[in-house]
C-alpha positions as CSV (number, residue, x, y, z in Angstrom):
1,X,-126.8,74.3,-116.8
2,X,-122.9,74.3,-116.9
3,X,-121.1,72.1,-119.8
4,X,-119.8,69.7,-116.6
5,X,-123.0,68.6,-115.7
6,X,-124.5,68.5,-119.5
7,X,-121.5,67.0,-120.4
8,X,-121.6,64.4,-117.3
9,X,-125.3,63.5,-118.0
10,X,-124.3,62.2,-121.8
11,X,-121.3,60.5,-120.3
12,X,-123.8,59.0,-117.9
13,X,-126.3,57.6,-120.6
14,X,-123.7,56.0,-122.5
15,X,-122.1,54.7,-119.8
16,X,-125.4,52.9,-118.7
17,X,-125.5,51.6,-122.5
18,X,-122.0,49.8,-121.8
19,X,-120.6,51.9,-124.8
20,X,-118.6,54.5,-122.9
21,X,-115.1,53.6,-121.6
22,X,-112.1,55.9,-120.3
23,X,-110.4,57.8,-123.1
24,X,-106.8,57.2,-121.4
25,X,-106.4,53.4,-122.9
26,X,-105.3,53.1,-126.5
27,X,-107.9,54.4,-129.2
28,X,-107.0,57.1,-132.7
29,X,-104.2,58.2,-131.1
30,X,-102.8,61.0,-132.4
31,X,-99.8,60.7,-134.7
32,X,-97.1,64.2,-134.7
33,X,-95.5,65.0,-138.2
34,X,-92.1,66.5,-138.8
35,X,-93.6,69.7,-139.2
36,X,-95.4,69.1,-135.7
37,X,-98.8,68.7,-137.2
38,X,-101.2,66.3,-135.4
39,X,-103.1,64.0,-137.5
40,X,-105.5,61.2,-136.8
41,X,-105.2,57.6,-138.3
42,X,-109.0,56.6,-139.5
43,X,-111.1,54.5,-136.8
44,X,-112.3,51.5,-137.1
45,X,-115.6,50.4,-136.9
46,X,-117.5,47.5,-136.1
47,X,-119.2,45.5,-138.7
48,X,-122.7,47.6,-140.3
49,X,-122.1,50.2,-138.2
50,X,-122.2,52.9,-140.2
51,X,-120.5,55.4,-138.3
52,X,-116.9,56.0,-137.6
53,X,-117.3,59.0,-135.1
54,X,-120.0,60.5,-133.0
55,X,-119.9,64.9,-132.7
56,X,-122.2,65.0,-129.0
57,X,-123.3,68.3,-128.5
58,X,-125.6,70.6,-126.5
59,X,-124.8,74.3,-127.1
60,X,-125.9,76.9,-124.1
61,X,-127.6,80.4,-126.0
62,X,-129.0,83.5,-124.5
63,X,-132.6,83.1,-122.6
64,X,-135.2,85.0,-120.8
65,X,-137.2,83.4,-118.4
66,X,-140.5,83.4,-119.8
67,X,-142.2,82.9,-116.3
68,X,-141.1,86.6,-114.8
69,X,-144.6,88.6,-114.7
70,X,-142.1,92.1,-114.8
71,X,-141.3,90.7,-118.3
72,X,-141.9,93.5,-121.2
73,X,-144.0,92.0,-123.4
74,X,-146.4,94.5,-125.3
75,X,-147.6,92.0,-127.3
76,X,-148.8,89.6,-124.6
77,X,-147.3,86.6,-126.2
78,X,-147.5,83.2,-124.3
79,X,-145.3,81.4,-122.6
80,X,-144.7,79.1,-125.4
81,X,-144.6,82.0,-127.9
82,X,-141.4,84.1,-125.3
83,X,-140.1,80.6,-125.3
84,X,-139.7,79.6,-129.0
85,X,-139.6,82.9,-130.6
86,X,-136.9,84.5,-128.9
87,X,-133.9,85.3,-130.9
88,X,-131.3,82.8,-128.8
89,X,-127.4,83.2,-129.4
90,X,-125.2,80.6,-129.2
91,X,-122.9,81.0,-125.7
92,X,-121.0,78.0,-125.7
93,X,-119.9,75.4,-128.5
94,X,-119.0,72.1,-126.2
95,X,-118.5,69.0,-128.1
96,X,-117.8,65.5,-127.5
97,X,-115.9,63.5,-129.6
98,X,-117.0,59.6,-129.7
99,X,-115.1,57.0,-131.5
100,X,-115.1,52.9,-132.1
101,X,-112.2,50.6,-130.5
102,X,-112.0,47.0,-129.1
103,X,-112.2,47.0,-125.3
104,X,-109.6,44.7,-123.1
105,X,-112.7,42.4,-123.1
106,X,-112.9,42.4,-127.1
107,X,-116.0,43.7,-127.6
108,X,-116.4,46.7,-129.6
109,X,-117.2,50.1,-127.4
110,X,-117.5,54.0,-128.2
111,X,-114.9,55.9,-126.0
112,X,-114.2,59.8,-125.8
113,X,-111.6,60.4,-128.3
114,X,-110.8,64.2,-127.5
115,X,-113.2,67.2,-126.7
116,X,-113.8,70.9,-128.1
117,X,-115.4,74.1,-126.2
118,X,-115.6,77.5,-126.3
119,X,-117.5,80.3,-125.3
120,X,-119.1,82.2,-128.2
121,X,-119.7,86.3,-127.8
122,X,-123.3,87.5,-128.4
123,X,-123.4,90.1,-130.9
124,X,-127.3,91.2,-131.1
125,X,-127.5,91.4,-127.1
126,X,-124.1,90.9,-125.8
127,X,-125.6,91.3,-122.4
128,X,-126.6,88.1,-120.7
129,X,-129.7,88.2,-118.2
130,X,-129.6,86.9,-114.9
131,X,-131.7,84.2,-115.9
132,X,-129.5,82.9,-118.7
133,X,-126.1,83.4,-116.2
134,X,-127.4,81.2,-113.3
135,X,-129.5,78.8,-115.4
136,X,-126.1,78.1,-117.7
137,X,-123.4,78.7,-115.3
138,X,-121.6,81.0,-118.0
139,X,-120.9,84.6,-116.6
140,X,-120.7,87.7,-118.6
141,X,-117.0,88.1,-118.6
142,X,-116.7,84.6,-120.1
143,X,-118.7,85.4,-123.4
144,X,-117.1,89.2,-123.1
145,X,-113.7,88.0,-124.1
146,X,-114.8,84.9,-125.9
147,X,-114.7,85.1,-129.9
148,X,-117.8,85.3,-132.5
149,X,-119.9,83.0,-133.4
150,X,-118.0,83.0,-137.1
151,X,-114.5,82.6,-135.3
152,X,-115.6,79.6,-133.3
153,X,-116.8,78.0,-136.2
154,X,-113.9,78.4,-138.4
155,X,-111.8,77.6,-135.5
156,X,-113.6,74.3,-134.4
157,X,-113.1,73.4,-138.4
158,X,-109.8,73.8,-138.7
159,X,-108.5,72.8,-135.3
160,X,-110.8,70.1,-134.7
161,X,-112.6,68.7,-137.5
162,X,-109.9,68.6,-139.8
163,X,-107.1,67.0,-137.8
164,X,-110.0,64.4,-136.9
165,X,-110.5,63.8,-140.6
166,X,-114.1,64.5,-140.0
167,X,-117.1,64.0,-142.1
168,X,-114.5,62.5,-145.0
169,X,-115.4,59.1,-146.6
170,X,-112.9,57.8,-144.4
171,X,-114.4,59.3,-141.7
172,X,-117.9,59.1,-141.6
173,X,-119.3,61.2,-139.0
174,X,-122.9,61.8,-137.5
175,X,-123.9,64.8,-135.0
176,X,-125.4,63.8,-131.7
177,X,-128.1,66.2,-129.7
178,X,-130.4,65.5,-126.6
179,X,-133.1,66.9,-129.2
180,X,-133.5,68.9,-132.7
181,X,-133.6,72.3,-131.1
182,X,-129.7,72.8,-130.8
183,X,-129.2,73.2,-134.4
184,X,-133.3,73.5,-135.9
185,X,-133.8,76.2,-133.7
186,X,-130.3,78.1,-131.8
187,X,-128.2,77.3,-134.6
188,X,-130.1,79.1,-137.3
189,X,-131.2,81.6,-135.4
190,X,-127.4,82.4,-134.3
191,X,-126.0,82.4,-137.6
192,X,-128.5,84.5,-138.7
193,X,-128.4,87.1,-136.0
194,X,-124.9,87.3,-136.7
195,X,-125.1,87.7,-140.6
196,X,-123.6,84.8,-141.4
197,X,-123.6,83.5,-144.6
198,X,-124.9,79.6,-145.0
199,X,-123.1,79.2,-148.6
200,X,-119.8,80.2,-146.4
201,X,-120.3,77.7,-143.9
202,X,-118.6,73.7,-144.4
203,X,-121.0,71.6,-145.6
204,X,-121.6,69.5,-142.5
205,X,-123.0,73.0,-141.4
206,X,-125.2,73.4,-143.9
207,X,-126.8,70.3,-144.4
208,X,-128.2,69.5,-140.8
């Protein structure tokens, strides 16, 4: 499934819980320094909510389709066992950033703040299947030239979760998943499969 329509379907649930509004009215708008650094001023919240900002995200990772009979399996594992035991890579980091503001209406609402994605490169099979291309959308160039797993990590943190002042005291910040596979399962295995080292990683990676 491609990061539109994942992307869409959140947008589509909050929406129907009245807590999703345009991101082009007035939110954390960005504030540009001398040195033309952007930095964010810290959101407000409404009163015991104890979040300031909402990460939504749904990663896309390398797959086999555990229904093909021409599948090499020598082992004759189920379908459940192809399914959960395969070593998925993360292919795609696309997140959704969800803040607090007063609405024209004065009620208190989450709206999209800003948004991060990139493609992440495989590196135990760089080569997508068939299956994992048309059920993600994502083609093999787009991974081919993307960067590492690593890379995008550091990149997301210091391109987008530290001009966000995330996960600061100021900043409280909570991750948001459709379930606890995305980072139980993909995200651990990824990291592993690409030797990374936990201790290395910022803490809001290492504590999920």
């Amino acid at each position: 499934m491609s990061l539109v329509s994942e992307l869409g379907g959140l947008e589509e649930s909050f929406k129907k819980l009245n807590c999703l509004a345009n991101s082009t009215t007035d939110g954390n708008k960005p504030i540009v320094t001398t040195e033309n650094q952007i930095i964010y001023k810290r959101p407000d919240v409404p009163q015991n909510q104890l979040f300031h900002s909402f990460l939504c995200i749904d990663f896309e990772s390398t797959c086999i389709n555990a229904d093909d009979p021409t599948l090499n399996n020598p082992c004759q594992l189920t379908r459940e066992q192809l399914t959960w035991l395969y070593p998925n890579e993360i292919i795609e980091w696309p997140v959704i950033l969800l803040q607090w503001r007063i609405s024209e209406s004065g009620n208190w609402e989450l709206y999209e703040a800003d948004r991060y994605r990139h493609f992440v490169r495989p590196v135990w099979r760089p080569i997508l299947s068939q299956f994992c291309m048309d059920l993600t959308g994502i083609s093999q160039d787009q991974v081919d030239g993307a960067m590492t797993l690593d890379q995008v990590l550091k990149d997301f943190d210091e391109n987008f979760v530290k001009p966000h002042k995330l996960f600061t005291p100021e900043n409280r910040t909570i991750w948001v998943t459709d379930g606890p596979w995305d980072f139980r399962d993909h995200f651990v295995k990824s990291t592993f499969l690409a030797r990374i080292d936990l201790n290395c990683l910022p803490r809001y990676l290492r504590s999920l």
